[in-house]
C-alpha positions as CSV (number, residue, x, y, z in Angstrom):
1,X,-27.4,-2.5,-13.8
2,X,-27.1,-1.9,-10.2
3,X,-28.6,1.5,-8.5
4,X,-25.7,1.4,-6.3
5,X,-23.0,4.1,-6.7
6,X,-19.8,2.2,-7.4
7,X,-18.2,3.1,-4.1
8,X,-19.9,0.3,-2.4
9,X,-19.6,-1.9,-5.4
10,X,-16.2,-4.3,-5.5
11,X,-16.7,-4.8,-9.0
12,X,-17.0,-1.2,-9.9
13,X,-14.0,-0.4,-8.4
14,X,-12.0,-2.6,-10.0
15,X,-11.8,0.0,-12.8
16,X,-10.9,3.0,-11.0
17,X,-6.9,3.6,-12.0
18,X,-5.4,3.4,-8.0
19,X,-7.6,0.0,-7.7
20,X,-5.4,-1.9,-10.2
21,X,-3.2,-3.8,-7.7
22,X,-6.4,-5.4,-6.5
23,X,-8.5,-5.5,-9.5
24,X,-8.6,-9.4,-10.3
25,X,-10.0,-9.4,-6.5
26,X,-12.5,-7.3,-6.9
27,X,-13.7,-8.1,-9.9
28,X,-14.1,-11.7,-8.4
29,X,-16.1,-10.3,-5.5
30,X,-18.9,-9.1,-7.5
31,X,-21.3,-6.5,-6.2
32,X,-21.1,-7.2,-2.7
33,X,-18.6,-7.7,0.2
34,X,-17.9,-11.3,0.8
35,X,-18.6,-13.3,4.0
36,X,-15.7,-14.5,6.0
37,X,-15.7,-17.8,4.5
38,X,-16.2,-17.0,1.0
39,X,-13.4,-14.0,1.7
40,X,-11.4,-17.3,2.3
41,X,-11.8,-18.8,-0.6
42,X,-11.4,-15.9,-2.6
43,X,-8.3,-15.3,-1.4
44,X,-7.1,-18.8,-1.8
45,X,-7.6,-19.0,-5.5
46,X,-5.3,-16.0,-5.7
47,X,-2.8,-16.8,-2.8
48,X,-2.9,-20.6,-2.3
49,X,-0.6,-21.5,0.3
50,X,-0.7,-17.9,1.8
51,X,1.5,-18.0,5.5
52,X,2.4,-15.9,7.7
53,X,6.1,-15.2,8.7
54,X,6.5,-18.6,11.1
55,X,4.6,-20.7,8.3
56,X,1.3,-20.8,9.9
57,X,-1.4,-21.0,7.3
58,X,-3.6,-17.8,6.7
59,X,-7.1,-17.6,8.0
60,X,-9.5,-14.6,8.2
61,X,-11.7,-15.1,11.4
62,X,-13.6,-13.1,13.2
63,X,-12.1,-10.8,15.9
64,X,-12.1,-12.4,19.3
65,X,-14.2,-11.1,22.0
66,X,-11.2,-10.1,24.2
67,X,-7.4,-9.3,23.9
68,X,-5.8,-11.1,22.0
69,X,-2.9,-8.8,20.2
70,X,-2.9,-8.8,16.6
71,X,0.1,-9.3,15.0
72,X,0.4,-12.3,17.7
73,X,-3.0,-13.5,16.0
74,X,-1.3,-13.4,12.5
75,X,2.5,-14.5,13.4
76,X,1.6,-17.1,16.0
77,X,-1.5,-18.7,14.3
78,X,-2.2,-16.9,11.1
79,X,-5.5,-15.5,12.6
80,X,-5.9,-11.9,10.5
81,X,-8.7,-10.6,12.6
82,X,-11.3,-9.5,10.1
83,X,-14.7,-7.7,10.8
84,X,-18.0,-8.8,9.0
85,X,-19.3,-6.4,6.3
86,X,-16.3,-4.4,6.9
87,X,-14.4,-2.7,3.8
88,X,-11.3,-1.6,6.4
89,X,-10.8,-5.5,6.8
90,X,-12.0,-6.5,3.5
91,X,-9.5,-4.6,1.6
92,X,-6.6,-5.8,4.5
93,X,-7.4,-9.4,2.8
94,X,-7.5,-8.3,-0.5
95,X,-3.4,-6.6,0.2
96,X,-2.6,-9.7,2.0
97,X,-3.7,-11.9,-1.3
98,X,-2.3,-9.3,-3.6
99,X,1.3,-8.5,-1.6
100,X,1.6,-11.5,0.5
101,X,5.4,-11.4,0.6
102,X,5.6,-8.1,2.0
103,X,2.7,-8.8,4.9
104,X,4.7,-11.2,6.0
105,X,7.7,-9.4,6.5
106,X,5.5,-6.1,8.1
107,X,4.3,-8.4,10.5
108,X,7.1,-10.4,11.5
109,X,9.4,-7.3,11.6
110,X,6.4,-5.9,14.1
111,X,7.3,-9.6,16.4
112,X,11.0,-8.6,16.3
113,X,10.4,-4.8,17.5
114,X,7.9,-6.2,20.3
115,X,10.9,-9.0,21.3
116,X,13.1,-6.6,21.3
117,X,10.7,-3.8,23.4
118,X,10.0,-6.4,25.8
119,X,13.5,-7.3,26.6
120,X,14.6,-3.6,27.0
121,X,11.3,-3.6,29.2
122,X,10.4,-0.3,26.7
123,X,6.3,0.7,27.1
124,X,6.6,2.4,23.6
125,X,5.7,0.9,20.7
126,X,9.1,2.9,19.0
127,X,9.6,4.4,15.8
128,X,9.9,1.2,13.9
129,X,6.4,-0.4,14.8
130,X,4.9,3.2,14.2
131,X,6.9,3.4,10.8
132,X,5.3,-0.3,9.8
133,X,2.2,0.8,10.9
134,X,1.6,4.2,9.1
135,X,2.7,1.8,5.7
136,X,0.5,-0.9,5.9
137,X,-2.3,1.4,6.4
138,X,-1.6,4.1,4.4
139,X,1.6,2.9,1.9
140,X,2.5,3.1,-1.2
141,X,5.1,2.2,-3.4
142,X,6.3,4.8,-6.2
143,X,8.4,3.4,-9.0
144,X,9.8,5.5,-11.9
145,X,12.8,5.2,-13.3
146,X,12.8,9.4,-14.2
147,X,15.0,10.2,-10.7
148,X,14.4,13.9,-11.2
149,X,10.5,13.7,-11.3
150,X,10.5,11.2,-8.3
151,X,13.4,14.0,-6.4
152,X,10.4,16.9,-7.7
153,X,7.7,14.6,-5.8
154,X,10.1,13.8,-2.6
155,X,10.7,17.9,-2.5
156,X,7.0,18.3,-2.6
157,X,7.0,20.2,-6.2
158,X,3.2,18.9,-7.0
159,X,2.9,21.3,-9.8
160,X,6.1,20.9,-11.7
161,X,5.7,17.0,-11.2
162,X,1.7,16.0,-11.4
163,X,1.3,19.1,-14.3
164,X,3.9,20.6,-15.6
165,X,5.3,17.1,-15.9
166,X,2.4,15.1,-16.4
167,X,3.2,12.9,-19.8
168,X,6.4,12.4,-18.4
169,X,5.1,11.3,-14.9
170,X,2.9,9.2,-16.8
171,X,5.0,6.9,-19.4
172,X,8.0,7.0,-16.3
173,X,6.4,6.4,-12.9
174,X,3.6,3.8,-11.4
175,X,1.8,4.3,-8.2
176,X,1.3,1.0,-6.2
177,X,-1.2,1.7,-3.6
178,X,-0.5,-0.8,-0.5
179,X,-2.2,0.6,2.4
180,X,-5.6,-0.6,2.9
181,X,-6.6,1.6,4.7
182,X,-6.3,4.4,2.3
183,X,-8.3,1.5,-0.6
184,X,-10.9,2.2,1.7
185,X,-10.8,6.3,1.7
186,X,-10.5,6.1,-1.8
187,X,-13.6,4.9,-2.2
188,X,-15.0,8.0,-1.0
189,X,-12.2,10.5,-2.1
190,X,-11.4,14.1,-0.3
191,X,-9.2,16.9,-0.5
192,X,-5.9,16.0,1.2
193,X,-6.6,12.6,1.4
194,X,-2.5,11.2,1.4
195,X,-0.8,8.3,1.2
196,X,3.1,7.4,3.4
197,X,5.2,6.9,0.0
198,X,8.1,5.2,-0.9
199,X,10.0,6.3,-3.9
200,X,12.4,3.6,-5.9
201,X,14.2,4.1,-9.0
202,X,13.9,1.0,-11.5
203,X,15.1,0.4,-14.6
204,X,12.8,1.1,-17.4
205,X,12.1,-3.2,-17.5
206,X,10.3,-3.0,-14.6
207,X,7.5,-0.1,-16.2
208,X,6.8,-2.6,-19.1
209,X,5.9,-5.4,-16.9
210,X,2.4,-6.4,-16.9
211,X,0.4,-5.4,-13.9
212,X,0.7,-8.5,-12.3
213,X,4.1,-8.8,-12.3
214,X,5.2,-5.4,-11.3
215,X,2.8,-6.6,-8.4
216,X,4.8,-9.3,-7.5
217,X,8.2,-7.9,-7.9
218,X,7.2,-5.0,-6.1
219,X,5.6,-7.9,-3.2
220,X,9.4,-9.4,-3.3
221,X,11.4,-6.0,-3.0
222,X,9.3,-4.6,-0.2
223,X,9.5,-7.7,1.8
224,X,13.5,-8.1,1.0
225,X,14.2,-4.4,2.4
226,X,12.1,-4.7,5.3
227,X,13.6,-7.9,6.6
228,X,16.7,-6.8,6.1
229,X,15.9,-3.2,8.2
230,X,16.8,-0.9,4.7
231,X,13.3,0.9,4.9
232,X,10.4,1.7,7.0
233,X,12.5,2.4,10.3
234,X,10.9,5.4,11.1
235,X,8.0,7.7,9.9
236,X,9.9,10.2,8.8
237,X,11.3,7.3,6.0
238,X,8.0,8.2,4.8
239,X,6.6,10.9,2.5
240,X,3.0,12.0,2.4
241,X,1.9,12.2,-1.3
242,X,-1.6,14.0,-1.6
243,X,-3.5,10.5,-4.0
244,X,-5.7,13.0,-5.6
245,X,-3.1,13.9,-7.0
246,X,-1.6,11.4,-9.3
247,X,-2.9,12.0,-12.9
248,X,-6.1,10.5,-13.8
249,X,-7.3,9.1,-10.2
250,X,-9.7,11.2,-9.9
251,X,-11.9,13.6,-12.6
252,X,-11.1,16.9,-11.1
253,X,-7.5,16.7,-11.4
254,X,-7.6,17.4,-15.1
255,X,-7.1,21.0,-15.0
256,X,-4.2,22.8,-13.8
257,X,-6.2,24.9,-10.6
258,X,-6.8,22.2,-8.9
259,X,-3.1,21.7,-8.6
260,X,-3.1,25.5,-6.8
261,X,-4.8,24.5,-3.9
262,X,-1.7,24.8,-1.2
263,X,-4.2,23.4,1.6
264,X,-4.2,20.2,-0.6
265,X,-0.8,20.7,-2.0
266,X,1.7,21.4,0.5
267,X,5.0,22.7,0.2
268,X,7.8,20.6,2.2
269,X,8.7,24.1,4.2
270,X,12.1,23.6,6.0
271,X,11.2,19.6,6.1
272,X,13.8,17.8,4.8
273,X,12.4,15.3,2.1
274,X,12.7,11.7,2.0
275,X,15.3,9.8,0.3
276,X,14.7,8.5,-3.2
277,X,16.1,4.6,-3.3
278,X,18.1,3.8,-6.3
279,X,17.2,-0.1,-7.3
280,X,19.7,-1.1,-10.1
281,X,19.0,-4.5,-9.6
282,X,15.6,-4.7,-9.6
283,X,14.9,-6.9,-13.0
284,X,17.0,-9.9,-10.9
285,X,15.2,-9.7,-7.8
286,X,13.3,-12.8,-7.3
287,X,10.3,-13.3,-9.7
């Protein structure tokens, strides 16, 4: 038994509830962070053939020294820059292995925005590139196919939705964490720690999917609608959802106070909330 706490134990947090997405990966790291070559491998057994967008095969390699732009790196080469003994990068792998489909699409749509900045001769990175941005470090996917419990969480109503509601919220809805950056705060969870969400109504088939293929059908619809433009094109196409939230992620959240705290649990104000996608076809989308 390791003397460790679990937050800087993969294994460990393989069993914490928001880990799930990534749990096989963890589990296979063991209790410490994989090099850069065994990273590689690791990721292959889950994700053989992983590519980026142009079909360049996916390596994870140590920054460069100098310059060289990122998504470039991963369109043009399929160089994902990825620090040593780094659990910022490490987790970026483990998404990339886990929703490979939909990292593609991020970062091809992020080559399209910089073509298109370049030929307007635009020095802003635009709302678009922000909007990918803010997801892939901070995103995550919220399916339920109760629309008046997602509408509650879209209008900020924490307490009628993550209490009040909280069987229902429970058998109806699933939290997809996609961002790695926030895998990496939740390690070491905070009041008002939030995530950029995305709420999609599914049919009830899609909840009783095992883990691993709500994954992947999740992997295939994100990467659909964001190649076709339908989502992410700004940031206010994004909602913050507090992640201590969601029942059962962490201990404290077991009791109804901790649900009072406004500083945590914001109202939306004036703000106009985010639009919850309806998804009819979501059990035909390809599996």
């Amino acid at each position: 038994m390791s003397d460790r706490p679990d937050y800087l134990i993969p294994s460990a947090l393989a069993k914490w509830p928001l880990f799930a997405p990534l749990a096989p990966l963890l589990d296979a790291s063991g209790d410490r962070l994989p090099g850069l070559m065994a990273l590689n491998r690791l990721v292959a057994q889950c994700a053989p053939c992983l590519e980026s967008a142009s079909g360049e095969p996916l390596k994870f390699v140590a920054p460069p020294m100098a310059g060289a732009d990122y998504e470039y790196a991963v369109f043009d080469r399929g160089q994902v820059a990825t620090r040593a003994d780094n659990w910022h990068d490490y987790f970026n792998a483990l998404v990339w292995a886990s929703f490979p489909r939909a990292k593609a699409a991020l970062n091809a749509r992020h080559m399209q925005e910089a073509a298109l900045g370049g030929a307007t001769r635009s020095r802003s990175r635009g709302p678009v590139r922000d909007a990918l941005t803010q997801f892939d470090e901070c995103g995550l996917l919220v399916l339920g196919s109760d629309i008046g419990l997602l509408e509650a969480l879209a209008h900020h109503d924490w307490l009628a939705a993550f209490w009040d509601a909280r069987a229902r919220l429970k058998a109806s809805t699933r939290f997809l964490l996609f961002g790695h950056a926030s895998y990496d705060q939740m390690r070491t969870p905070f009041n008002g720690l939030c995530a950029k969400a995305i709420y999609v109504a599914v049919p009830e088939a899609v909840l009783v999917m095992p883990l691993d293929r709500q994954v992947a059908w999740a992997d295939a619809w994100l990467a659909e609608r964001v190649g076709k433009g339908e989502v992410l094109n700004a940031p206010r196409d994004l909602s913050a959802l507090p992640l201590l939230g969601i029942p059962d992620a962490v201990r404290e959240n077991a009791v109804r106070d901790f649900y009072l705290d406004t500083d945590q649990f914001r109202p939306l104000g004036a703000r106009t909330p985010v639009t919850v996608i309806a998804s009819p076809e979501a059990t035909a989308l390809a599996l």
